[in-house]
C-alpha positions as CSV (number, residue, x, y, z in Angstrom):
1,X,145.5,-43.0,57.4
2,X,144.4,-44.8,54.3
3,X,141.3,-44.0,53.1
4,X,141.3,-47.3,51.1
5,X,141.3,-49.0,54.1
6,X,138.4,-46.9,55.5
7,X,136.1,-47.5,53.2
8,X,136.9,-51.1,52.8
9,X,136.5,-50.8,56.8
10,X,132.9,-49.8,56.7
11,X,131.6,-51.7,53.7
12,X,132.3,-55.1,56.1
13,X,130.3,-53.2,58.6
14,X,133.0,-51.9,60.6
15,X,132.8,-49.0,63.3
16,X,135.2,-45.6,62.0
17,X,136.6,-43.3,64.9
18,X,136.0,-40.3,65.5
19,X,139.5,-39.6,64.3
20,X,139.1,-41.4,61.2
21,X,136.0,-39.3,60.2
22,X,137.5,-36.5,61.0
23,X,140.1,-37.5,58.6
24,X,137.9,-38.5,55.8
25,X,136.1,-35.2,55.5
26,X,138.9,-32.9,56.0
27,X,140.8,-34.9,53.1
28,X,137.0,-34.4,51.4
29,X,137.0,-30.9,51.8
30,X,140.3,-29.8,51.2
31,X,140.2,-32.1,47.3
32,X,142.4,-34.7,49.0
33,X,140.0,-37.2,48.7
34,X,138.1,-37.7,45.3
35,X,134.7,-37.9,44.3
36,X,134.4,-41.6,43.4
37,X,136.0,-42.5,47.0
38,X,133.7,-40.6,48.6
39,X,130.6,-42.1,47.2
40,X,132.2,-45.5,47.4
41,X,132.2,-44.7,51.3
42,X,128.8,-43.1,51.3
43,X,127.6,-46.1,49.3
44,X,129.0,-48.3,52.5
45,X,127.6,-45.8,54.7
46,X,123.8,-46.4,53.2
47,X,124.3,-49.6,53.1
48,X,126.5,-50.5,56.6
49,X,124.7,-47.9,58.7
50,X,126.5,-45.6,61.2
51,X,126.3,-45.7,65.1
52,X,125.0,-42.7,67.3
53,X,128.6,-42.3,68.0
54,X,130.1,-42.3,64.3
55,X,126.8,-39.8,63.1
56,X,127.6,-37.4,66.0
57,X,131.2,-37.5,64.5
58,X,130.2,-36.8,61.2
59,X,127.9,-34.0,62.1
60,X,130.5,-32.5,64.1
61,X,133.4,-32.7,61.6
62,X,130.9,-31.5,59.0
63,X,130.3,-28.4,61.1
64,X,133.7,-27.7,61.7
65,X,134.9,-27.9,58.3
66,X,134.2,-24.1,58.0
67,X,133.1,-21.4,59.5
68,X,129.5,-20.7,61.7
69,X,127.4,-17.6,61.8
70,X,128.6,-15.8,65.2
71,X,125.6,-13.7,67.2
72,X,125.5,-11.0,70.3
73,X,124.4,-12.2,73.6
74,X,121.4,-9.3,73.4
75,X,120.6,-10.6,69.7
76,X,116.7,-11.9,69.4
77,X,116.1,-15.7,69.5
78,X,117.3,-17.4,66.3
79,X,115.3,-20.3,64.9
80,X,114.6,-22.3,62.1
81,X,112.7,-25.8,60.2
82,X,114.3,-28.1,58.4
83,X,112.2,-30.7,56.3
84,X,113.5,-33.7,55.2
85,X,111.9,-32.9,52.1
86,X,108.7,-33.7,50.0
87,X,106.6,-33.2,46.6
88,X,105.1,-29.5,47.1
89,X,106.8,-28.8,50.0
90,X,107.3,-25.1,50.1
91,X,106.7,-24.3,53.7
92,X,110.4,-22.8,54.3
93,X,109.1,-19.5,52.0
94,X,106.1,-18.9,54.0
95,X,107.4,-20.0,57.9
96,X,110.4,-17.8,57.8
97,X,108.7,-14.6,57.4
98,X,106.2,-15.1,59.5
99,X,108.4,-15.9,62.3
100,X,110.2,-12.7,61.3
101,X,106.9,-11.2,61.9
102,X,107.4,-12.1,65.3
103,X,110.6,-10.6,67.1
104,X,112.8,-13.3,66.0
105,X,115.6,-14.1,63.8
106,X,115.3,-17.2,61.0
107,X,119.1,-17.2,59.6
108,X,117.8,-20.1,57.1
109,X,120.7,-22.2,54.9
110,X,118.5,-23.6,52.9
111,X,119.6,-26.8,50.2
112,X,118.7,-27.7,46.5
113,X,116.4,-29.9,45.1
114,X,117.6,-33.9,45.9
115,X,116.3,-36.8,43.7
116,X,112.5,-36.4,43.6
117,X,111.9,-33.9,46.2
118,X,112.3,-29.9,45.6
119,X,115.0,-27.7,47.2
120,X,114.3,-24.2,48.4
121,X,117.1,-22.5,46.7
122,X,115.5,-23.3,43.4
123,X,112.3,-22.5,44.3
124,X,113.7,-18.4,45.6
125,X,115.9,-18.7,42.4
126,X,113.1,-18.8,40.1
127,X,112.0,-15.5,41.7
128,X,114.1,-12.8,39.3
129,X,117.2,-11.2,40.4
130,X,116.6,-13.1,43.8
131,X,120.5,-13.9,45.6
132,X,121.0,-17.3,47.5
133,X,124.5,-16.9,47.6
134,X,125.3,-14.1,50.1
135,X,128.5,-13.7,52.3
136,X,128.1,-14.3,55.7
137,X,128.4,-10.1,56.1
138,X,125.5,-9.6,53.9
139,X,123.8,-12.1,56.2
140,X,124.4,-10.1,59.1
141,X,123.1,-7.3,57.3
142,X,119.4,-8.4,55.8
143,X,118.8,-10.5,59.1
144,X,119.4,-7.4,61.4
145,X,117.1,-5.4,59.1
146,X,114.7,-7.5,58.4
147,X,114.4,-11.1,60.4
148,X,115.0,-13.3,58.0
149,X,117.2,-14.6,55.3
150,X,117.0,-17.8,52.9
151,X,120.3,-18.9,51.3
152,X,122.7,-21.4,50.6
153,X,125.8,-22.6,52.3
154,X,128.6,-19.8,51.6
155,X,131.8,-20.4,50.9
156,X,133.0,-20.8,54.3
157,X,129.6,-22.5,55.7
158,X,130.0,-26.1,56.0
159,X,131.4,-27.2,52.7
160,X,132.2,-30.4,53.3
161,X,128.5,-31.1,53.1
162,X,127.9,-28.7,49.7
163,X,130.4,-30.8,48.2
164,X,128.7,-34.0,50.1
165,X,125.2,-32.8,49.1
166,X,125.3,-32.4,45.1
167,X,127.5,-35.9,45.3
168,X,124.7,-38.1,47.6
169,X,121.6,-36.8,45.2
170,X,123.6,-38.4,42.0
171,X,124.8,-41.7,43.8
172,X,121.8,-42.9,44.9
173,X,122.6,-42.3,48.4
174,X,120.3,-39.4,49.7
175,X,117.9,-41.8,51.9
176,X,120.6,-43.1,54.8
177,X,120.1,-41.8,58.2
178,X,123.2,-40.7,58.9
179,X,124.0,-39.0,56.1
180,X,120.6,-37.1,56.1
181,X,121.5,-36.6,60.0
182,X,124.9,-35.2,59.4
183,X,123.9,-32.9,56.4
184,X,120.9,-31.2,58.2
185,X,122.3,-30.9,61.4
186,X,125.6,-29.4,60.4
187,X,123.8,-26.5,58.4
188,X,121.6,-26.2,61.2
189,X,123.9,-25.6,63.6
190,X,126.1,-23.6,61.7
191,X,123.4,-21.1,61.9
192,X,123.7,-20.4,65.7
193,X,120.5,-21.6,66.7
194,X,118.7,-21.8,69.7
195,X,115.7,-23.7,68.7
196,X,115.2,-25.9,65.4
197,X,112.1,-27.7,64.4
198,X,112.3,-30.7,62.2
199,X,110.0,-31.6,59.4
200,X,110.5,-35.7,59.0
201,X,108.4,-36.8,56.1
202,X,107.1,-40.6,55.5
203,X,105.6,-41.3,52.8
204,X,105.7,-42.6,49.2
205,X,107.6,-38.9,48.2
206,X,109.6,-39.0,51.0
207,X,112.9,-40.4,51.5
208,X,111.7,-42.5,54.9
209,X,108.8,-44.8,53.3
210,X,106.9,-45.6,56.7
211,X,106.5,-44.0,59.9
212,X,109.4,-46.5,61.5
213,X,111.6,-45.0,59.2
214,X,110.7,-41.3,59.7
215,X,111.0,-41.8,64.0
216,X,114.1,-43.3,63.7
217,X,115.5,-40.3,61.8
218,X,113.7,-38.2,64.4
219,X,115.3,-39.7,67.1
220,X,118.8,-39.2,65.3
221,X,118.0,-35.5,64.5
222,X,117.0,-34.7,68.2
223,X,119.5,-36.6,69.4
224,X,122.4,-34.7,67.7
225,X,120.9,-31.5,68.3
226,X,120.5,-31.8,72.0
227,X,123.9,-32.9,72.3
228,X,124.8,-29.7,70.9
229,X,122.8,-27.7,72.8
230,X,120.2,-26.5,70.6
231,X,116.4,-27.4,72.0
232,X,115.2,-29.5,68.9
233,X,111.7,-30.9,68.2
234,X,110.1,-32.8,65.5
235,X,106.8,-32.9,63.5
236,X,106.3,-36.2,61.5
237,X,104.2,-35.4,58.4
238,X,102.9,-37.6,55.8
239,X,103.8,-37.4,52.5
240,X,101.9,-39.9,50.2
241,X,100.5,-36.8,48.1
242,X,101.8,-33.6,47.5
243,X,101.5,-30.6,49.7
244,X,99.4,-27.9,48.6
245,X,98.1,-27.5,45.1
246,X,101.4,-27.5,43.4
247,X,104.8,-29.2,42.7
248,X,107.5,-27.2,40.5
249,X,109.8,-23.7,41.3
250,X,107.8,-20.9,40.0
251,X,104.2,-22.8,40.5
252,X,104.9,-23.0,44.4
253,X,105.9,-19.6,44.4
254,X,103.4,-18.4,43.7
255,X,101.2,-20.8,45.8
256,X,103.3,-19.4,48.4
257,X,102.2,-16.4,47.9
258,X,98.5,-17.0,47.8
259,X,99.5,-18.1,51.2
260,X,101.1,-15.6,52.4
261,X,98.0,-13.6,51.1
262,X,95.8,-15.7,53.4
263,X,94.2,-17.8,50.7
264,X,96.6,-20.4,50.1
265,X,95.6,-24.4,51.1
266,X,94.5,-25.7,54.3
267,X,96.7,-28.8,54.6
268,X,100.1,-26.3,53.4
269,X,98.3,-23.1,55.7
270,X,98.1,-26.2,58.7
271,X,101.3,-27.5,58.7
272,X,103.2,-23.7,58.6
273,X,101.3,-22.9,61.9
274,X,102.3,-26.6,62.8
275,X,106.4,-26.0,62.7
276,X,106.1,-22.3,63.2
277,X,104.0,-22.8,66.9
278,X,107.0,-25.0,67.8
279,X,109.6,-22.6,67.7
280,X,107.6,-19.3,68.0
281,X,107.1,-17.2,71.2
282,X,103.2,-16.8,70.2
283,X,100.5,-18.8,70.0
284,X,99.0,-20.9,67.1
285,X,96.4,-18.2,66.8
286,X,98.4,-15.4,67.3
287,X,100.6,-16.7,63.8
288,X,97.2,-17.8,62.1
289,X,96.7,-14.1,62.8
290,X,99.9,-12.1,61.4
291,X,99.6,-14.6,58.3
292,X,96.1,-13.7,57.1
293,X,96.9,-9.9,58.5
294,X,99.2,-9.4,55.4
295,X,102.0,-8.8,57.6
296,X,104.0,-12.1,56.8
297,X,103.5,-11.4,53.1
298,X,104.8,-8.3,54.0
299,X,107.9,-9.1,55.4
300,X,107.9,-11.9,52.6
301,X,108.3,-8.8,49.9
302,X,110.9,-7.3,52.3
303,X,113.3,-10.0,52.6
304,X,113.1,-10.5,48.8
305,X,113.7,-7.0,48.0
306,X,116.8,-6.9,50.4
307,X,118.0,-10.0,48.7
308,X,118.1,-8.6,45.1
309,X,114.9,-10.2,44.1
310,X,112.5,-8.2,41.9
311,X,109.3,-8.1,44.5
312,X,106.8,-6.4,41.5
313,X,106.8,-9.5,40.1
314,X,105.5,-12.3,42.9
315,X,102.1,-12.2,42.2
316,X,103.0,-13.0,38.4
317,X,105.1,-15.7,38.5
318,X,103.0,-18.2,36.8
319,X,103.2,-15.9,34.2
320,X,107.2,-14.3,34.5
321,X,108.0,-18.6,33.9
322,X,105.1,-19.6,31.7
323,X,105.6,-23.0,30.0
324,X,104.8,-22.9,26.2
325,X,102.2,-26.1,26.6
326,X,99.5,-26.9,29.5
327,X,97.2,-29.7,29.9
328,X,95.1,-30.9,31.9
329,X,94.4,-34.5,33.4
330,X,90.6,-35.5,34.1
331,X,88.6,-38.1,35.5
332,X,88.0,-40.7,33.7
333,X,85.0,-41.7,36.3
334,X,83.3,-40.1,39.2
335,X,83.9,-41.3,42.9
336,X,85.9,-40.0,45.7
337,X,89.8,-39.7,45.0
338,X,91.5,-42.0,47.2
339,X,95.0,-41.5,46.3
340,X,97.1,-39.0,44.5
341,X,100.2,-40.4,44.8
342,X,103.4,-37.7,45.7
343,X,106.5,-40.0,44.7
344,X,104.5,-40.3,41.4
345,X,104.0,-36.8,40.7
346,X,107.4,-36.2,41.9
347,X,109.3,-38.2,39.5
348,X,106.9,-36.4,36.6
349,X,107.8,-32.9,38.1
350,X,111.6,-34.1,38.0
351,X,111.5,-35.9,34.3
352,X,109.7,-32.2,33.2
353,X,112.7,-30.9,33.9
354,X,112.1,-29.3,37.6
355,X,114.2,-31.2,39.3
356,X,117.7,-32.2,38.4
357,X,119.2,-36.1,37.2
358,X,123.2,-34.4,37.2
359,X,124.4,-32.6,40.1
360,X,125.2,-30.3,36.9
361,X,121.8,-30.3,35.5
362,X,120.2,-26.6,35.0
363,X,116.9,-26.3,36.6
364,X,113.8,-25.3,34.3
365,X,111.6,-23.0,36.6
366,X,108.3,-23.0,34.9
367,X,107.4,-26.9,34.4
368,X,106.0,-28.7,37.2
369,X,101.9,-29.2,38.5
370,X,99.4,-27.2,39.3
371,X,95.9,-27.1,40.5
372,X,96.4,-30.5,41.9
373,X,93.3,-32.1,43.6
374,X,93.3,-33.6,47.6
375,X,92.3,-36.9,48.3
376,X,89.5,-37.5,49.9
377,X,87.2,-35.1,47.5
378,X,84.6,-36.1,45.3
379,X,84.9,-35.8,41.7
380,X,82.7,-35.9,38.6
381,X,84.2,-37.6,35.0
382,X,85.6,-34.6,33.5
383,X,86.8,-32.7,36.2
384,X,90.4,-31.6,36.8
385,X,92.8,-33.6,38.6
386,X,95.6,-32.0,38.3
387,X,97.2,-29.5,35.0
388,X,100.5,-30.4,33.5
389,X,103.0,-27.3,32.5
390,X,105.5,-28.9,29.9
391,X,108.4,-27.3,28.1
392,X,107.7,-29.4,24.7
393,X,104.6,-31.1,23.7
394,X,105.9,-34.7,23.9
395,X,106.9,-34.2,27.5
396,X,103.4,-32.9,28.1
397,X,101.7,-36.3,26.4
398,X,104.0,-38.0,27.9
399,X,103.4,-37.4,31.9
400,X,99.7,-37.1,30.9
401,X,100.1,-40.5,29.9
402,X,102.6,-41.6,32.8
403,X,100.1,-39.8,35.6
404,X,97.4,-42.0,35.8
405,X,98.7,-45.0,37.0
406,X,99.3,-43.2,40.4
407,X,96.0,-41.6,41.0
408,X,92.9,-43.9,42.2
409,X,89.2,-42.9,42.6
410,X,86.8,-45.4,43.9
């Protein structure tokens, strides 16, 4: 085959086989196929669309180009949540412990940050000592002691899509259906599942705008999960401000573990209980329960310890990655905040440094937002909106000055 012709195929909004995919991500993998052919073709891809038919492929090729995590017939249920990512959105740290807490197993591959939005893996990396990259033997081993594990792809996991990932978030092709399809769905089922719940975000910091976006990737998530035999279901959140109280690596760990604490955010503490109900073998109360018990935040400490991480310093992290300047955005007039907008504060967060423009880019774990206000509260002139943590003092006067534009009280 000549992938030339492939990707000249789909850019005239032509159909590719099954075959040909096939073909294209092996050559992918393998090095066969170089990077600026492959975001030509995922250019075409985000721009031509894919059938049911050609994403199934693509998930399915994605999958197979490695290895997948292998389980006992007598082995507890395994599940797991995907999002499709958000400003704030730090639910992964807090859901897979606390479904650990109950009798099942959350073997969760987890990505980085992409574009705007934040990626787990930074988020556990800004936790000292803490290891994302285990083998898929020391896997085996912290999920059979202790429920749950949070890492990235290993070498053997699905790396057509690791190479795929990092290449889509500096291409300016993360928001295409398919690709999102195909890049969730073949981590996800790489992980042995038997039930996954999806996370679709809408919104101004999502990558689906409006809702009609967001059900149509639904319906493409659900659809290649059923295929495949894993019982998938979906949650549509909004995401036109950020989730919880802050938006950085080391700041939402440690909202996280406020949270875990039972004194984290209603909206982030709602939306755990949310995706964890729908995959749990207890009720909504029952998790409510083991969360504010302490024992997810216990099993939280557990799975760090096991995975290198250094657990005596959680509750400090705001202090382990302190950023040498902090300020704080007020009011400017009193009234009732009407909009605090995400993809605004996301693209600060990012710019700080939090995020990454170069797949290459090192991340910078203590800048981001805290203490960020909800809309739909009243505030007084003078009150905090929202505190900036800057690594130099221009960047600080700088997303002070940038921030308002995207917050509105009325």
């Amino acid at each position: 085959m000549h992938i030339p012709t492939l990707i000249e195929h789909k850019r005239d909004g032509g159909v590719l086989t099954s075959e040909e995919i096939h073909y294209v991500i092996t050559a992918y993998t393998r090095g066969d196929m170089p990077d600026y052919q492959m975001s030509a073709l995922a250019m075409a891809i985000f721009f031509r669309d894919m059938t049911t038919e050609e994403t199934a492929a693509l998930t399915e090729a994605m999958l197979h180009s490695g290895t997948m995590l292998l389980w006992n017939d007598h082995d507890p249920l395994r599940v797991d949540k995907h999002s499709t990512g958000g400003i704030g959105d730090k639910t992964s740290l807090i859901l897979a412990p606390l479904l650990a807490c109950d009798n099942l197993w959350v073997p969760m591959i987890s990505g980085r940050g992409l574009g705007i939005t934040g990626g787990t893996l930074d988020k556990l990396e800004s936790i000292p000592g803490f290891r994302t990259q285990l083998n898929e033997v020391e896997i085996h081993q912290v999920i059979d002691r202790i429920g749950c594990v949070m890492v990235g792809q290993t070498a053997g996991i699905c790396p057509a899509d690791k190479k795929l990932y990092a290449l889509r978030d500096v291409t300016g092709t993360v928001p295409s259906v398919p690709l999102i399809t195909a890049s969730i769905m073949s981590k996800k089922l790489a992980e042995g599942l038997n039930r996954l719940v999806l996370d679709v975000k809408w919104g101004s910091g999502a990558f689906m705008k409006t809702q009609e976006e967001a059900h149509r990737l639904a319906d493409s998530l659900v659809t290649v999960g059923e295929a495949m035999g894993v019982r998938s279901s979906v949650r549509l959140s909004e995401m036109n401000e950020p989730t919880g109280e802050s938006a950085g690596n080391a700041l939402e760990v440690a909202e996280c573990v406020r949270c875990l604490q039972g004194q984290g955010p209603q909206d982030l503490e709602d939306i755990v209980l949310d995706l964890a109900s729908a995959v749990s073998i207890s009720t909504r109360s029952d998790l409510a329960t083991k969360l504010h018990s302490g024992e997810a935040w216990r099993k939280f400490q557990q799975m760090v310890e096991a995975q290198g991480g250094n657990v005596s310093v959680l509750e400090k992290m705001a202090t382990v990655h302190r950023a040498p300047f902090i300020g704080e955005l007020k009011a400017t007039a009193s009234g009732r905040l009407m909009r605090m907008d995400a993809g605004g504060i996301g693209q600060a967060v990012l710019e700080l440094g939090a995020g990454r423009s170069k797949a290459a880019d090192a991340i910078d774990y203590a800048v981001g937002c805290d203490q960020i206000a909800k809309t739909g509260t009243e505030v007084q002139t003078g009150d905090v909106l929202l505190r900036v943590h800057a690594r130099t003092k221009g960047a600080l006067f700088r997303t002070l000055d940038f921030l308002p534009e995207y917050i509105d009280i009325v």
